[in-house]
Every structure is written in C-alpha cells, then in structure tokens.
VOBA-1610 file (N, C-alpha, C; in pm, whole numbers, padded with zeros to 5 digits, always signed):
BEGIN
Unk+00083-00119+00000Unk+00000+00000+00000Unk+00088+00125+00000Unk+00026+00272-00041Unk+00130+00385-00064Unk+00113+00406+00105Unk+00227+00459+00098Unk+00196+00567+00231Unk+00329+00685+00230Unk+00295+00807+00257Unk+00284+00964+00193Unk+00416+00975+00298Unk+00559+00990+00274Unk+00666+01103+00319Unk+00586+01180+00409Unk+00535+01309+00342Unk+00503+01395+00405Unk+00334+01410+00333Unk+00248+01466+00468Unk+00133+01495+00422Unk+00063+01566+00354Unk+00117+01696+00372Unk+00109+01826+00305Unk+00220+01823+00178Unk+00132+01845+00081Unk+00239+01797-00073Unk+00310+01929-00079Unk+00428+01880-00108Unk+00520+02033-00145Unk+00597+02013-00277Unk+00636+02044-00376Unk+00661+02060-00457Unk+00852+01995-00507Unk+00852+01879-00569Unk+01030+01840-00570Unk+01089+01939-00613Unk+01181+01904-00551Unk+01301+02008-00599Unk+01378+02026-00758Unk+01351+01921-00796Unk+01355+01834-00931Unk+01336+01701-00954Unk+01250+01686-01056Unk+01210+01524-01123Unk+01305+01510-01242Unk+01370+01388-01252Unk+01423+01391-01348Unk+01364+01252-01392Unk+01297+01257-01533Unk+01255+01180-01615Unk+01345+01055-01698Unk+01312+00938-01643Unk+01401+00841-01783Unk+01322+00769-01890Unk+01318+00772-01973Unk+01238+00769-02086Unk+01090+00862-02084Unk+01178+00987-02130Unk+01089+01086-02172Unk+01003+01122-02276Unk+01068+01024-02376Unk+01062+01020-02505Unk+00962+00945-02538Unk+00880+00858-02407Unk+00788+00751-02431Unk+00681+00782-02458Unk+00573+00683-02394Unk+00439+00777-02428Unk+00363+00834-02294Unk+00410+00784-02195Unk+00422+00800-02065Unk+00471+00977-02040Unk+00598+00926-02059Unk+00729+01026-02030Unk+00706+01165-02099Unk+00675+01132-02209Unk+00600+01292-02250Unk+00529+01376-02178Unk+00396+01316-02164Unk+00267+01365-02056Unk+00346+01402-01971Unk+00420+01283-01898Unk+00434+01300-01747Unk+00538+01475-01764Unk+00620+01474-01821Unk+00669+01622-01836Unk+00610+01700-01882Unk+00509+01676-01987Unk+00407+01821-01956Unk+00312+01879-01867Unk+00293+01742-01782Unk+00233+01794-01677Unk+00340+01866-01572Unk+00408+01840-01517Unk+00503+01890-01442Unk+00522+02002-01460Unk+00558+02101-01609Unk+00608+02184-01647Unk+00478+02284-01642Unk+00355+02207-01642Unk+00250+02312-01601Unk+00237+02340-01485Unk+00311+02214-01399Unk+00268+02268-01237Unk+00408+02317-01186Unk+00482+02377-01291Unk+00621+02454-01224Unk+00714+02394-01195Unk+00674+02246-01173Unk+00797+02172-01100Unk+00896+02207-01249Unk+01036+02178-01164Unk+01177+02144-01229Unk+01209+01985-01271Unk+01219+01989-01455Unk+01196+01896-01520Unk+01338+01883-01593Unk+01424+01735-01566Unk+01473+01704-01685Unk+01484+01596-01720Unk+01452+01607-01874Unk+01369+01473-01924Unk+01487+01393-01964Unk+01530+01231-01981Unk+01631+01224-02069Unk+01541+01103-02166Unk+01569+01095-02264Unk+01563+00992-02378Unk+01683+00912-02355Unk+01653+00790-02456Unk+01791+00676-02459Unk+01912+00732-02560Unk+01851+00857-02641Unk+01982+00868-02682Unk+02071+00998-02616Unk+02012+01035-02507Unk+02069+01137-02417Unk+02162+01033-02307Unk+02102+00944-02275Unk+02122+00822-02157Unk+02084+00697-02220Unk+02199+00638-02251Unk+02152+00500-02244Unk+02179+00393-02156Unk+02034+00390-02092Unk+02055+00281-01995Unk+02118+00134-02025Unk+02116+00068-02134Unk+02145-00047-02171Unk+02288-00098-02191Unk+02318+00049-02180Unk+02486+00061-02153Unk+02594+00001-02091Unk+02689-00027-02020Unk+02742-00057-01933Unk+02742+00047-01834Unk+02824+00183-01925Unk+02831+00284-01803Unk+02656+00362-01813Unk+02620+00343-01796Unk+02486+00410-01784Unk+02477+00444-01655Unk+02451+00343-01541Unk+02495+00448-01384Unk+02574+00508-01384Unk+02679+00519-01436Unk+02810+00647-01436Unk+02744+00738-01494Unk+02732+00762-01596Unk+02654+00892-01686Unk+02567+00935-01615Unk+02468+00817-01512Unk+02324+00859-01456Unk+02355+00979-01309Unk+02482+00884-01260Unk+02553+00944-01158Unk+02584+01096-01149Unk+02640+01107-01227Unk+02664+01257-01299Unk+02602+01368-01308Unk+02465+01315-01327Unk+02339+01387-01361Unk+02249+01427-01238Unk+02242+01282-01155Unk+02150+01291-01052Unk+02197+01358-00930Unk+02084+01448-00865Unk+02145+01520-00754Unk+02027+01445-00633Unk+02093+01489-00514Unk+02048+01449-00391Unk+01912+01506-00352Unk+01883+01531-00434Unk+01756+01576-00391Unk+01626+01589-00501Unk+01683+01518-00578Unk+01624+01473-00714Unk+01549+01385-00679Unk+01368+01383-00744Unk+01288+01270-00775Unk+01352+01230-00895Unk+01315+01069-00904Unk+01358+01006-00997Unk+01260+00891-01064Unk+01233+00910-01171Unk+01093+00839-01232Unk+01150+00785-01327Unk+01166+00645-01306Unk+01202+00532-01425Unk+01112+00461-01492Unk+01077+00579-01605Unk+00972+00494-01756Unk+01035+00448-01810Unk+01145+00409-01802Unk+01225+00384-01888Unk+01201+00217-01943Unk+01198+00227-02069Unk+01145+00051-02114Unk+01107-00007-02207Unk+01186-00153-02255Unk+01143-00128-02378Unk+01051-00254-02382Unk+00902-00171-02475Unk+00781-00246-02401Unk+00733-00373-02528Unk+00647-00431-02450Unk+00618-00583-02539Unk+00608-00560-02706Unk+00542-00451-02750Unk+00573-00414-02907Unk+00682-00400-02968Unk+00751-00383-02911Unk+00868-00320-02975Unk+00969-00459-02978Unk+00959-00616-02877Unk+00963-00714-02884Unk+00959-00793-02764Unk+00909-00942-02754Unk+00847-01001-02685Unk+00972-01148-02703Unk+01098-01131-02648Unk+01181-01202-02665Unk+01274-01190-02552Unk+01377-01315-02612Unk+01457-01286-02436Unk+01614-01193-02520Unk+01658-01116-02583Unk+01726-01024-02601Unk+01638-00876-02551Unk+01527-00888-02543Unk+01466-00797-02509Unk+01485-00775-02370Unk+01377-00884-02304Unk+01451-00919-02143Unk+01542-00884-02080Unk+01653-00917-02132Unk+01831-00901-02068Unk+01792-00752-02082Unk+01769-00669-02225Unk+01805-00564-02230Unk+01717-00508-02093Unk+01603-00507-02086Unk+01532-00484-01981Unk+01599-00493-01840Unk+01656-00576-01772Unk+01708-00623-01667Unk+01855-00507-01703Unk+01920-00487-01786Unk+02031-00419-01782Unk+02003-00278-01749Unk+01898-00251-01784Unk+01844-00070-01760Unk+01797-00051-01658Unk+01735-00223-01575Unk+01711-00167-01410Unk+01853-00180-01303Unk+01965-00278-01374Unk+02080-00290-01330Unk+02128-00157-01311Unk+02154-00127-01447Unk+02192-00026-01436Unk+02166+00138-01353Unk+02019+00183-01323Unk+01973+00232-01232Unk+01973+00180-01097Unk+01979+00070-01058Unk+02010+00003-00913Unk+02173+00054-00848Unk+02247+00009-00950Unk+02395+00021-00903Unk+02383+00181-00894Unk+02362+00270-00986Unk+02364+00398-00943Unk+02286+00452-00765Unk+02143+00408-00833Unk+02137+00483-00674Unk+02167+00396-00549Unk+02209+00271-00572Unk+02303+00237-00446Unk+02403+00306-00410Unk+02479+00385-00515Unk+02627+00453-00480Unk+02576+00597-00462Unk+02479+00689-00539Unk+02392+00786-00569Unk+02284+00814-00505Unk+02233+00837-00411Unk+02074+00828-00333Unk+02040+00920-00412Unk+01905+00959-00452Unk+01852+01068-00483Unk+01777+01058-00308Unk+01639+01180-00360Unk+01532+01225-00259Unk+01423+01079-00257Unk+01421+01017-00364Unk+01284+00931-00433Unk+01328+00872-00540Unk+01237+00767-00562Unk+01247+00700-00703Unk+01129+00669-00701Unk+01099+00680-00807Unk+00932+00650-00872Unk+00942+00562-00995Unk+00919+00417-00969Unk+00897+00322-01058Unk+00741+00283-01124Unk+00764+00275-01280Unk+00651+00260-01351Unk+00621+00140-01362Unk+00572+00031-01345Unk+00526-00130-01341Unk+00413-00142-01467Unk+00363-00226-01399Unk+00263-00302-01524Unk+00171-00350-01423Unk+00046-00358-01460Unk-00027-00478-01375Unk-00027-00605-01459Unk+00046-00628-01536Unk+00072-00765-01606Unk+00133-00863-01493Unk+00219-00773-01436Unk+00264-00893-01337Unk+00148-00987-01206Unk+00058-00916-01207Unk-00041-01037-01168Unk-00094-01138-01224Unk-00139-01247-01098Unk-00130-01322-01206Unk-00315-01331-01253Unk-00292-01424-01372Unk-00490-01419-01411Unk-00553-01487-01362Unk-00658-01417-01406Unk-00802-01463-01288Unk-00857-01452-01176Unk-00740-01335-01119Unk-00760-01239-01002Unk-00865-01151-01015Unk-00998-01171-00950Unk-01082-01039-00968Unk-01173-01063-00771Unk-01170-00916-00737Unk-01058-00790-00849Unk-00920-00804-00791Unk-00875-00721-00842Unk-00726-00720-00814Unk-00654-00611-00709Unk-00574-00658-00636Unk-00548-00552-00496Unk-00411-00555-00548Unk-00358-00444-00483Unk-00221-00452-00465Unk-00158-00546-00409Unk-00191-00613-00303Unk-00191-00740-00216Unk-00197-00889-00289Unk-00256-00840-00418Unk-00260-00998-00502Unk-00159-01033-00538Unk-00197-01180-00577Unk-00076-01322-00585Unk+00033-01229-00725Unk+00104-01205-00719Unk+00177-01219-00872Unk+00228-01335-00925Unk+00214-01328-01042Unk+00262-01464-01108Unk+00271-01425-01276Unk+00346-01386-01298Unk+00391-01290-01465Unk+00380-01360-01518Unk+00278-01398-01669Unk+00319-01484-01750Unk+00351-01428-01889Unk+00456-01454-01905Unk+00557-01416-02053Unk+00641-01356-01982Unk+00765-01347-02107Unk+00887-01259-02114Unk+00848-01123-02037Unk+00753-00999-02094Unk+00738-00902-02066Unk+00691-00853-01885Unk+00573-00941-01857Unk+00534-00911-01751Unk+00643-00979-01671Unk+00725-01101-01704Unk+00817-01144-01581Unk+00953-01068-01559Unk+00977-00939-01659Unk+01026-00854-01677Unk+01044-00750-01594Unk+00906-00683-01576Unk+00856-00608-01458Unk+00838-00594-01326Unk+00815-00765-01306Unk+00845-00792-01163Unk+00967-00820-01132Unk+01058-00818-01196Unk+01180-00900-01163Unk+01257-00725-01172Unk+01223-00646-01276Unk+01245-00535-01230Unk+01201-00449-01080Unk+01090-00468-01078Unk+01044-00418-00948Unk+01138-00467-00771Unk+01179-00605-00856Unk+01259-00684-00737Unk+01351-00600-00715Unk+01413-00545-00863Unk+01602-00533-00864Unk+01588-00366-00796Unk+01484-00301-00794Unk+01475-00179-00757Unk+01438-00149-00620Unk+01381-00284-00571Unk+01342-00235-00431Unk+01469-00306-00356Unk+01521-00365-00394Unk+01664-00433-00355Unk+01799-00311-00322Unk+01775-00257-00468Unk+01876-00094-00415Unk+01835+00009-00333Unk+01689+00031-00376Unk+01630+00130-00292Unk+01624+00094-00121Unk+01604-00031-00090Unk+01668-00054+00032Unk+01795-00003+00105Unk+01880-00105-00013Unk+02030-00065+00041Unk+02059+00105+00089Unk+02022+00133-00028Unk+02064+00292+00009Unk+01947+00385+00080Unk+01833+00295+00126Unk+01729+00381+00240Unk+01666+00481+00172Unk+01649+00462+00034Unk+01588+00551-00055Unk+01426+00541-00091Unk+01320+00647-00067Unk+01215+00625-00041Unk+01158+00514-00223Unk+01115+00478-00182Unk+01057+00392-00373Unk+00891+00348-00355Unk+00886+00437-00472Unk+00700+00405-00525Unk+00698+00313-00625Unk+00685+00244-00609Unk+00626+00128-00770Unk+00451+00130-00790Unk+00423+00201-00928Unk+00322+00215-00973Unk+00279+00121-01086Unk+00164+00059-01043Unk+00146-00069-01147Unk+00039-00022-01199Unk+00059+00015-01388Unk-00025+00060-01453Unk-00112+00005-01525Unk-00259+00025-01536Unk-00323-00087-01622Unk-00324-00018-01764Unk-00433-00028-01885Unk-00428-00021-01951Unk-00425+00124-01994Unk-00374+00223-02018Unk-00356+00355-02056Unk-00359+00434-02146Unk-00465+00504-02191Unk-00472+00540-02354Unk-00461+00746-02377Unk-00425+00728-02471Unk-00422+00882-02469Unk-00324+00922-02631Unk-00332+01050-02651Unk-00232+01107-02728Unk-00109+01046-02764Unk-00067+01015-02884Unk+00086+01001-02875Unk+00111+00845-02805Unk+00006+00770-02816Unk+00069+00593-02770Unk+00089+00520-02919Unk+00230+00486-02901Unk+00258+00412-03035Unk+00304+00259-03000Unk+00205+00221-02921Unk+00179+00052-02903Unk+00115-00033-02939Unk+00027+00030-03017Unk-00095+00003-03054Unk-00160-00158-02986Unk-00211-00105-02854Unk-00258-00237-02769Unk-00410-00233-02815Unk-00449-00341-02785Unk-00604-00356-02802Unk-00676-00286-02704Unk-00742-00179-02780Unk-00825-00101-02692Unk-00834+00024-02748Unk-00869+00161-02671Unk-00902+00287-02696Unk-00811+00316-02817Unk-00606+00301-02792Unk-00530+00387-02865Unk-00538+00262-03021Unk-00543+00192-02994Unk-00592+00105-03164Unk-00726+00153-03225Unk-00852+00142-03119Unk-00953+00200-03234Unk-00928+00337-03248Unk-00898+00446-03194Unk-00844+00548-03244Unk-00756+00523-03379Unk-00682+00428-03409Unk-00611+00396-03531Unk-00703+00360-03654Unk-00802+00285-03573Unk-00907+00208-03669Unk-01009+00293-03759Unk-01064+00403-03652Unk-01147+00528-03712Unk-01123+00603-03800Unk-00963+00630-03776Unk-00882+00763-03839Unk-00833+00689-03978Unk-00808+00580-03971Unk-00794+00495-04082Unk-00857+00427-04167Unk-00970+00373-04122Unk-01057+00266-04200Unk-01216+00345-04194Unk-01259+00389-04117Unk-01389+00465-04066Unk-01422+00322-03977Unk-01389+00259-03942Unk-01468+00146-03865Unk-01364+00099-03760Unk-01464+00029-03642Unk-01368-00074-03553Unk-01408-00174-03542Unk-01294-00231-03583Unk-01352-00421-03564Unk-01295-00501-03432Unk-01367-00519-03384Unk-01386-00616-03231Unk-01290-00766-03215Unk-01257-00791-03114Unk-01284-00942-03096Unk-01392-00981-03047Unk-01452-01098-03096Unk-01596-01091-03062Unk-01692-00988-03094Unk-01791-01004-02956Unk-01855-00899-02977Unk-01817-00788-02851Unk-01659-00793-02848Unk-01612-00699-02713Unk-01672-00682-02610Unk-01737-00819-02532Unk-01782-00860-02407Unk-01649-00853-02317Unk-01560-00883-02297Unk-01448-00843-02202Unk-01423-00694-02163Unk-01452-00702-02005Unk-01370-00596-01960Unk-01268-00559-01922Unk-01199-00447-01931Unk-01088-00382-01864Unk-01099-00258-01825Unk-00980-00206-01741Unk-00975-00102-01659Unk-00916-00019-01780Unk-00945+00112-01829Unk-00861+00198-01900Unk-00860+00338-01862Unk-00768+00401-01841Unk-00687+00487-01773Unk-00604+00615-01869Unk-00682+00715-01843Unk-00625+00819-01946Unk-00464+00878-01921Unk-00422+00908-01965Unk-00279+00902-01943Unk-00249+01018-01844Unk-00331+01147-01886Unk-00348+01286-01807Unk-00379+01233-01667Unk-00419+01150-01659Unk-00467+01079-01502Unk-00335+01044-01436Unk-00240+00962-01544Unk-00162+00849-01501Unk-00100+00964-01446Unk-00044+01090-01500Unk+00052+01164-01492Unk+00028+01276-01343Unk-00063+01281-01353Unk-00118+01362-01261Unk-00128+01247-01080Unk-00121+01134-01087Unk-00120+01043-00976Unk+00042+01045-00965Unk+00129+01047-01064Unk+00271+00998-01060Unk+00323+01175-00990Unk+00265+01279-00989Unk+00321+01387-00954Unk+00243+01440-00804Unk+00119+01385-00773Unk+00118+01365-00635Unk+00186+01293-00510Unk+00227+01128-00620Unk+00340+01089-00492Unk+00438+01157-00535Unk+00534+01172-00609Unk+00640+01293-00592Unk+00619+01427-00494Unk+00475+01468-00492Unk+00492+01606-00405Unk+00471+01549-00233Unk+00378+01426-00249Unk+00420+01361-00119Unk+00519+01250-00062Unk+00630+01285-00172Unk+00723+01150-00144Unk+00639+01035-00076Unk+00563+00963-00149Unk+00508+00840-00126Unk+00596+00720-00174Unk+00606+00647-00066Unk+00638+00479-00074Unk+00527+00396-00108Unk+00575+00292-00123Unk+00491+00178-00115Unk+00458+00128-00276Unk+00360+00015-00266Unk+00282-00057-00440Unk+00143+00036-00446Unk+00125+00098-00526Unk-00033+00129-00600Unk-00102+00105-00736Unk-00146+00021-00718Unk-00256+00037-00848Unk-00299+00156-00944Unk-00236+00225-01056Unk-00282+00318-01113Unk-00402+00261-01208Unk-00555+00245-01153Unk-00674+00234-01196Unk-00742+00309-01171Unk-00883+00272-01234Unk-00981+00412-01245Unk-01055+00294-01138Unk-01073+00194-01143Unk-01176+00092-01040Unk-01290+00062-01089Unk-01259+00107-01273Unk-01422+00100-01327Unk-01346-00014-01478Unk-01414-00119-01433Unk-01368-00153-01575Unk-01498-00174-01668Unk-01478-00163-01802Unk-01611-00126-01912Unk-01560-00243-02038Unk-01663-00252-02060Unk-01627-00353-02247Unk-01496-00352-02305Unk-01457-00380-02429Unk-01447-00351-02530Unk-01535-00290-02619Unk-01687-00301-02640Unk-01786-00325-02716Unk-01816-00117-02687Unk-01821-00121-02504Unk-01810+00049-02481Unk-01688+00124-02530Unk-01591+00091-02460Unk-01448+00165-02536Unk-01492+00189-02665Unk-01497+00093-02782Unk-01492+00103-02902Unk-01620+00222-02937Unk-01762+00247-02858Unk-01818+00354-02905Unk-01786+00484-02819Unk-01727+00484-02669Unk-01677+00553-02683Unk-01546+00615-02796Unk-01482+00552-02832Unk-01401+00585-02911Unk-01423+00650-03069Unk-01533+00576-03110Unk-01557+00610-03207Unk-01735+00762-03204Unk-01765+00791-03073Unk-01832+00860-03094Unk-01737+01032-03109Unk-01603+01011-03041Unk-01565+01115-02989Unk-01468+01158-03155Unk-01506+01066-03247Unk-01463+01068-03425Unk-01593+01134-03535Unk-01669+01005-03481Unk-01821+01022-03569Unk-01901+00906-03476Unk-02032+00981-03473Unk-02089+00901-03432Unk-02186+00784-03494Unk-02157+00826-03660Unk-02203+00664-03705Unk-02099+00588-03780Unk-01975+00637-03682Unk-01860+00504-03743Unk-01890+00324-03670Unk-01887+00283-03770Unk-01964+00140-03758Unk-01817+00061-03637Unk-01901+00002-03539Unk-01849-00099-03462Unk-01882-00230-03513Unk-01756-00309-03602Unk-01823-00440-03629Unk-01764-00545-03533Unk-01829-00645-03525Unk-01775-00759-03438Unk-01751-00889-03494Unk-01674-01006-03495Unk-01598-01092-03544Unk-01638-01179-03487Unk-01635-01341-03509Unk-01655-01466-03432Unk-01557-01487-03332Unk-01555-01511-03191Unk-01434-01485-03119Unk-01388-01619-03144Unk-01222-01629-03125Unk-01132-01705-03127Unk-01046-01763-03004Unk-01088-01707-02902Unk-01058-01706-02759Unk-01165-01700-02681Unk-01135-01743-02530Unk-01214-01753-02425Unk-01248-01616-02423Unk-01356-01533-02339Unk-01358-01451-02258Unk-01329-01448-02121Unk-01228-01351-02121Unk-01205-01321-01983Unk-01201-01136-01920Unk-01214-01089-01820Unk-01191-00963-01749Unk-01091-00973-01652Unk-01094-00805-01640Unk-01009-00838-01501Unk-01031-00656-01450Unk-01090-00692-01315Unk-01157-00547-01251Unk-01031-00552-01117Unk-01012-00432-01118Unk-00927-00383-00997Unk-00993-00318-00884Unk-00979-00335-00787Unk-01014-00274-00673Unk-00924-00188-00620Unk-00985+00010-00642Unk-00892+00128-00659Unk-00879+00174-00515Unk-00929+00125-00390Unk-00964+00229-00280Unk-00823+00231-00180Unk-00697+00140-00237Unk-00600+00200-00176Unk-00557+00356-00233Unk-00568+00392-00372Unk-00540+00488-00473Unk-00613+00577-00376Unk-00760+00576-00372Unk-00872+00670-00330Unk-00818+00681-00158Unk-00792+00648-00083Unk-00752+00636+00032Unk-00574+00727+00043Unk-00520+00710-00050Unk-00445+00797-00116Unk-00422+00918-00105Unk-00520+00950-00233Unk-00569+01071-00309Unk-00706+01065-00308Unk-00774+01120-00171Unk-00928+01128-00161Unk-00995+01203-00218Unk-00936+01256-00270Unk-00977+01380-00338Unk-00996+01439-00554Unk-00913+01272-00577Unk-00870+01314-00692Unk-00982+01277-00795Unk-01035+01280-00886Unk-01117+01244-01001Unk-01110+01223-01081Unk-01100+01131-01145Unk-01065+01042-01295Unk-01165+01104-01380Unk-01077+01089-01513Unk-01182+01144-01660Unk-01219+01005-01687Unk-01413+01060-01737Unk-01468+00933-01773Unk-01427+00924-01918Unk-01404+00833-01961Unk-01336+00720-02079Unk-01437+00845-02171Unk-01501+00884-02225Unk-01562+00932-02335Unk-01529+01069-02320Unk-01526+01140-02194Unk-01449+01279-02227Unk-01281+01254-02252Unk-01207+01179-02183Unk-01109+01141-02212Unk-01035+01149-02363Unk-01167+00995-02406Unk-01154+00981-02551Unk-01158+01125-02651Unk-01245+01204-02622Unk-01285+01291-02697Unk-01163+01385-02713Unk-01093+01389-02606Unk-00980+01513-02566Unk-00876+01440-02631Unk-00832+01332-02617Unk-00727+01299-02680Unk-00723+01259-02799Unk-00796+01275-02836Unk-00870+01184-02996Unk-00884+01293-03113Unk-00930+01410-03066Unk-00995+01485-03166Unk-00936+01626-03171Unk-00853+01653-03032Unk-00792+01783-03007Unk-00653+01799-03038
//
C-alpha cells in the first residue's frame, strides 16, 4: 500500500525523467512543467541505460535531492523475446547500481499490472503475482532489482502498477481505446474481438501523470494500483471511441477465437491515497485525446 513522506504535498526540488521520449514520459513532463515543478527529461539517446556505463553517466546527472521516475522501457511491441529481457534487466541494473552509490530524494517506478497473475478479480495490490511471458516477468523482476537498491541505500521507492492507458501520442498500438483510435482515423470502422464482451480497466494518461506527480509532491512509498476501479467492455471503449470521431462510425464484431475473460481492480487503496482526486470518464477522455 502507498503511504505519503510527508502529508502536506510540497513541490520536488527536481524530477528527473528516464524515458521521456515515451508515451508515458511525454505527458508526465508536460504535466510537471505546467505545475512549475523542475523537469529534466532524458531519452535513450541522451542516456543509455542499456549501456554498461549508464549508472556512471546517470551518476553525474542525478542530484540528492532529485525525484527520480524510471519509464524507462522497452515495451512488449517493440519485442516479446529474451534479447529484449536481458536488455530490460540491464536498464534496471543499471539504475540500481547507481542509486546504491547515488541516493537521490525518491524514485518513482513505472510497473505493469501484467505482473499479476490471471483470474484475479478484483485485483489488490496485495494480489498473488505470477507474470506470465517474457514481458510481464520482466517487470516484476524489475520491481525486485529496484526495491533491492532502494533498500540498500534507504531511498524512499513508489512502484506504480499501470493498467491499460490510452491517450495522445501511444505508439503501441494495444487492443483497446489507442488502436480504435487507429481504426477510425484509418478505415472509418472498428472491428472487435468478438462482440467486445471483455472488460478492462482503461486509464487516461493525463490521469496516469497527474497520480505519478502527487506521490512525488508527497514523497510516497509503497505498491499502488494506477486504476480508475471502473472496468467497461471492449464493445463500450470502441463507441466511446468512435463517438468522440463520428458518431455513425460502424463498430463491427468478429466470431471470437478465444475464451472470454476480465479483469476489474479494486482502486480504494489509490482513493484512500488521493481522496480527493477524479478520474476522466473514458468518453471525455476519448474525446480530448482523440480529436484535439
């Protein structure tokens, strides 16, 4: 569960961003830069973590009083293999050995809720993990190598496990909001699995970014769930998605080829949190990131 440094949020002294360049890492620095905080972003070709010296370079950079937010990652699209893996494990190596020798103020780790395992409903922070594939066993095994340094060196660490996240500027194209957004703008139509009876949790990114800069202003520890606690269709996503385009772009549906399954999260450690905060519903969301 999180629990808050300090209660009264005050503002870091500096966040410094690793993979800025993502789809994450973008937002997350434009939000920041609207709320004043001190931002520096790096990309992999500013820093490359996969490096050897990459904690040396990181070293260099990071000051003692620096938040530190590792998006850094290279995610199941981009490949779903074990050269991928290693590379993965080398970029949390590599950030481990640094702030073992380096403390910053914080570290703020980005997760997955992949690393649970399925058929958990709903899902707590408290649930079984059990990663299945390369990618999600990736994440946890990252999450291991980070709370392992962040120990050593008594350094506060948030690990934020994100569910499905859609918005502006995602070039993952996962099944869901940021694909039929592809589907509309491209074809005039979205085609389903099934008849998009499965639910999931989806999570606007302006959200994600805006939760990741409250624990920074309250130096929060601990695991949280970044969910909305509402999970909806496919069959909804897809008209939300396509109303916030046209509203008689055709939703077609396919013979499914797979089981159905969901998976609903239970948000009230988040809300217990941040009592205060309010998620965009999926169709204003859609609309804002979709059409603006």
């Amino acid at each position: 569960m999180l629990k808050h440094g300090i209660e009264t949020p005050s503002k870091p002294s500096r966040v410094v961003i690793l993979g800025v360049s993502g789809f994450v890492g973008k937002h997350l620095e434009a939000q920041l830069k609207a709320e004043n905080v001190e931002v520096l972003g790096l990309s992999s070709k500013q820093l490359d973590l996969a490096a050897a010296d990459g904690h040396t370079k990181l070293a260099a950079i990071l000051r003692k009083d620096d938040t530190l937010v590792f998006a850094s990652c290279v995610t199941r699209d981009k490949g779903d293999d074990l050269p991928t893996f290693v590379k993965n494990m080398v970029m949390a190596e590599q950030v481990g050995v640094c702030i073992e020798k380096n403390p910053c103020a914080q570290l703020i780790y980005l997760s997955s809720d992949a690393v649970y395992k399925d058929g958990i409903s709903p899902v707590r922070e408290d649930s079984e993990c059990g990663p299945a594939g390369l990618y999600p066993m990736a994440q946890y095994a990252r999450e291991t190598m980070v709370t392992h340094s962040a120990g050593k060196a008594k350094l506060p660490l948030a690990i934020l496990r994100l569910c499905a996240v859609y918005g502006n500027g995602d070039t993952h194209n996962g099944y869901g909001p940021n694909r039929f957004a592809r589907m509309v703008a491209e074809k005039g139509k979205i085609t389903l699995f099934g008849e998009g009876e499965e639910t999931r949790d989806h999570i606007y990114v302006k959200d994600v970014c805006r939760i990741i800069s409250l624990c920074a202003a309250h130096r929060s520890t601990g695991i949280l769930n970044v969910v909305t606690g509402k999970a909806v269709s496919f069959m909804d996503a897809a008209r939300a998605v396509s109303g916030a385009f046209n509203p008689n772009a055709v939703v077609e549906v396919t013979p499914r080829k797979s089981p159905i399954t969901h998976r609903h999260f239970d948000n009230s450690a988040l809300i217990k949190a941040f009592p205060t905060f309010s998620f965009t519903p999926l169709d204003k969301g859609a609309k804002e990131a979709f059409t603006s």
